[in-house]
N, C-alpha and C positions, 0 to 999 in steps of 0.2 A: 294657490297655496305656496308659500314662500319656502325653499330649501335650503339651510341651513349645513356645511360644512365646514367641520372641524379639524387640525391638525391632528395628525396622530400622537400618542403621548407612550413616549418608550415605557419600557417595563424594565424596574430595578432588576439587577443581577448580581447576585453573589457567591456564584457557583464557578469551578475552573469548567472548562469544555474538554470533553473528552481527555482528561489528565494533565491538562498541558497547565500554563501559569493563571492566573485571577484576572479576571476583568474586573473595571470600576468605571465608575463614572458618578462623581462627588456632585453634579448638577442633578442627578435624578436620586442620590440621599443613598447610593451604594456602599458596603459597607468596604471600609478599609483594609479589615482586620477581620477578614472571615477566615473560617479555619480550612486548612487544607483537606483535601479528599482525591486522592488520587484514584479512585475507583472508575471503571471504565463506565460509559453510559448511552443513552441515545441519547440525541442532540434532537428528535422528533418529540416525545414525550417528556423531557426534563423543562416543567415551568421558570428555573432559575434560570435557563439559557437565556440571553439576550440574543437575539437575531435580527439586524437593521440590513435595512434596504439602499441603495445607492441615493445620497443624497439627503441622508437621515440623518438628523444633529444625534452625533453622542455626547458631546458634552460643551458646556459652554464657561467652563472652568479652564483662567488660561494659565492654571497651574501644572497642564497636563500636556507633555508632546505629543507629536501625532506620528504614528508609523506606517506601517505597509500597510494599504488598503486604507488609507484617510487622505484627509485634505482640510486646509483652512481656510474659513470663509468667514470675514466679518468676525474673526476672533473667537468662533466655534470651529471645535472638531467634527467635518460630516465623514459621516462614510462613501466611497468610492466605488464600492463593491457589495454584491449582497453575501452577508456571512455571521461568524458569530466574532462577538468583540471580545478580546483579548488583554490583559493588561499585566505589564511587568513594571512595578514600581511607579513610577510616573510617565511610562510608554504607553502609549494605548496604540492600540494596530486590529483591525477588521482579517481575519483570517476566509478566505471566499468560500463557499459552499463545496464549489467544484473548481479544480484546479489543475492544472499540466505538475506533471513530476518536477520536483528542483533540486540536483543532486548534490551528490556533498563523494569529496576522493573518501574511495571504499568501500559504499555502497555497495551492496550484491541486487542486481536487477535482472528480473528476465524481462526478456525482449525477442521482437520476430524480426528472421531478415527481409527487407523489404527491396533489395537491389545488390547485386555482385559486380561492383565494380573494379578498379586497374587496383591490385593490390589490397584492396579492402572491402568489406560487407556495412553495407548500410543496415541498422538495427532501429527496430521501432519499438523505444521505449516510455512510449506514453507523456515526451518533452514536447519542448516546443523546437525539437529540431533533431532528425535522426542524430543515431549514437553512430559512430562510429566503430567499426572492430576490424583492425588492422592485420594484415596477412601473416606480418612479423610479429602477434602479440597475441598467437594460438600455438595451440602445442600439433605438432606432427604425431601421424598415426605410428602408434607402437612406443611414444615418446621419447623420439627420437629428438638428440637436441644439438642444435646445428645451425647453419645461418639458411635463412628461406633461399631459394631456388628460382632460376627463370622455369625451372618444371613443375618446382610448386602452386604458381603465379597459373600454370596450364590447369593444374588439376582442382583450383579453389574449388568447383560445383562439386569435384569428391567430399568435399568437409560440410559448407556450407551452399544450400539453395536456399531463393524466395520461400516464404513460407515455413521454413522452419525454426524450430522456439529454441530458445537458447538462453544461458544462467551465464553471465558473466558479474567482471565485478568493475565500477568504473574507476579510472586507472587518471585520467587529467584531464581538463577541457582545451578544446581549440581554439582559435582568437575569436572566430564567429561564437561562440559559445556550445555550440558542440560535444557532447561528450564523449572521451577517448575509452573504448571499455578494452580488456585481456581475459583470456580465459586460458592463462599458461598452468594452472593448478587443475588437478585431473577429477578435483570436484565441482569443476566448469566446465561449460560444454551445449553439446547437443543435448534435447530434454526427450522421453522416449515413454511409454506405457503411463499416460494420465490422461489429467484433464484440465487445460488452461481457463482461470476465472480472473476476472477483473473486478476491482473497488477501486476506492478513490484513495490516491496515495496519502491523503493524511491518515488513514486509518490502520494502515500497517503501523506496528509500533517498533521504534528503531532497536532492537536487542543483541546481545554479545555476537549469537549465531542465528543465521534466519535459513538451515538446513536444520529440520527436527523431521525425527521419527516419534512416529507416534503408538502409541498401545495398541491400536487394531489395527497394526501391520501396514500402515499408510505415511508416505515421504510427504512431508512438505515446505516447498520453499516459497518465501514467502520477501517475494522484491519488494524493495521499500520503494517502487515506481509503481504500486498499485498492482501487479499483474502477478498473480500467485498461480504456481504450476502443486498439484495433487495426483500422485504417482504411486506405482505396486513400492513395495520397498527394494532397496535396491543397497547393495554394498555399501558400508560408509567407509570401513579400512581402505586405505588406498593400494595396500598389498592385493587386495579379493577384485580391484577391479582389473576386468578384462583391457590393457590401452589399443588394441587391435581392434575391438568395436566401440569404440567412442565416438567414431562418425557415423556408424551402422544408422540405416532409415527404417530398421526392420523391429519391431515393437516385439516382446517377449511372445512364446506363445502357450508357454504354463501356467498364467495366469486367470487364477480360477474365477466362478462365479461370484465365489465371497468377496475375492479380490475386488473386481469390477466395484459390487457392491457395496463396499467402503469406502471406495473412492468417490463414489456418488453421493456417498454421504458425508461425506465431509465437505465436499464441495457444496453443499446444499446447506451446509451451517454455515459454509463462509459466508454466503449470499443473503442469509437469513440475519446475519450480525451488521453486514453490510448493509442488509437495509434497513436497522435500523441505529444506525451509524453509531456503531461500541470499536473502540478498538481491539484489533486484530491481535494475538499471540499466540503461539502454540498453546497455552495454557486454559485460555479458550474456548478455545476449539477444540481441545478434548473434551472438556465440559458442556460445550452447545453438540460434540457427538453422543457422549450418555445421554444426555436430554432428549434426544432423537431417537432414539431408539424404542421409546416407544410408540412410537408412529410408522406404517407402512412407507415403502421408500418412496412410491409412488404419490404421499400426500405432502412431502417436503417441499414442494412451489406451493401450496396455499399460503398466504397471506397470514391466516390467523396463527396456520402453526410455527413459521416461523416466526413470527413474532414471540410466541410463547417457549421457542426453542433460545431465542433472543434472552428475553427475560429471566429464564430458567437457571441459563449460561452465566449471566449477571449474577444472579443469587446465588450462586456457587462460589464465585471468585471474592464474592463479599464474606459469604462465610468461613471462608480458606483464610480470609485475610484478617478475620477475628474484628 
């Protein structure tokens, strides 16, 4: 019996992904002129997605550029990478599924130190190459402000050790490519009484502040490098914060069981949004926390409910938005 294989044959898409601009692709009869919908969504469940595979013709219309994540071959657009297709005008570009952080001067990222070395902390902020945080581009305990020290240079492990999680914001790149971060602002820093979660950095949405309090007494910052810290609350006035323990390794210790317990839940919606890839905002994630709530804390890693916490979160933010 003789086997017959077929090429694959893409699937039109008329939908933006995840909020961002419109894909097309005029070879497979996409529409040009669809209407916009900035509504956040999953990229798992949404049939308008387009999602091509490395090596998959998107279009063979050669009215079309090719951008990041393509390539030309024989006068089609293929993809290069496996992701969802993208389209601004007559750019078309493959955005990858999974990707390293790509930063931009100003970002707020949190990052871990991963080496103390002559004058600087090596920070791993989910790039393709640690960040950098320079000796001269931290603020001294008590905030004391002064030129650094050959004594300062002794005490670096008083500020900064291996392993510890830190909010900075990034400040320049180096020739290698490198990022230069600072954390000279006293709402940077060492990061103390939470919980570190990871997504993928496309999914943080870039917004004015990504320091929010939230209604059930839970901080959260939210790095546009994917790596979001969920903490007790903690001062935002910069007068109410203590600068004498801002290096402190010592975690609050009146931090009640409720506390604990909201931070777990929150942290349990991010992961639940995240997987089923909606973008991230404070806005959100207040609304995938009420959705939570009625469910024991203990049942927020099943599969079903966070998906339904997902969804829930969705239908909220569409109805907000009329």
């Amino acid at each position: 019996m003789s086997i017959t294989f077929h090429s694959p044959v893409p699937r039109a898409a008329t939908d933006k992904a995840f909020g961002r601009g419109k894909r097309n692709n005029a070879a497979y009869d996409m529409d040009l002129d669809g209407d916009h919908n900035d509504t956040p969504r999953s990229a798992m469940n949404d049939p308008l997605i387009h999602v091509v595979t490395p090596g998959e013709v998107i279009t063979a219309d050669t009215a079309f550029m090719r951008g990041h994540g393509t390539y030309v071959e024989q006068e089609k657009v293929l993809s290069s990478v496996a992701g969802v297709v993208e389209r601004v005008n007559k750019l078309i570009s493959v955005r990858p599924l999974h990707s390293r952080y790509t930063g931009e001067i100003g970002d707020v990222v949190v990052g871990r130190i991963t080496e103390v070395a002559q004058k600087r902390w090596k920070v791993d902020v989910n790039a393709r190459l640690d960040a950098i945080l320079m000796l001269s581009s931290v603020n001294l305990p008590g905030g004391v402000q002064r030129r650094k020290q050959e004594s300062d240079e002794l005490q670096m492990r008083n500020f900064f050790v291996e392993g510890d999680l830190v909010v900075a914001e990034l400040q320049t790149f180096f020739s290698d490519g490198a990022y230069s971060l600072h954390t000279r602002s006293l709402k940077y820093g060492k990061l103390r009484n939470g919980s570190f979660i990871t997504v993928s950095p496309g999914l943080v949405q870039r917004c004015k502040s990504h320091f929010h309090s939230l209604s059930c007494g839970v901080d959260v910052i939210l790095g546009l490098n994917g790596y979001i810290w969920v903490s007790a609350h903690a001062p935002q006035n910069l007068d109410e914060i203590d600068t004498e323990q801002v290096y402190s390794n010592k975690n609050k210790e009146d931090i009640t069981p409720a506390d604990r317990e909201s931070i777990a839940r929150v942290a349990s919606c991010i992961r639940a949004l995240a997987e089923d890839f909606i973008i991230i905002n404070d806005t959100i994630i207040s609304f995938a926390y009420e959705a939570s709530l009625q469910y024991p804390l203990k049942d927020l890693h099943k599969k079903i409910v966070m998906h339904d916490i997902a969804i829930e979160a969705t239908h909220a933010v569409e109805t907000m938005k009329g």
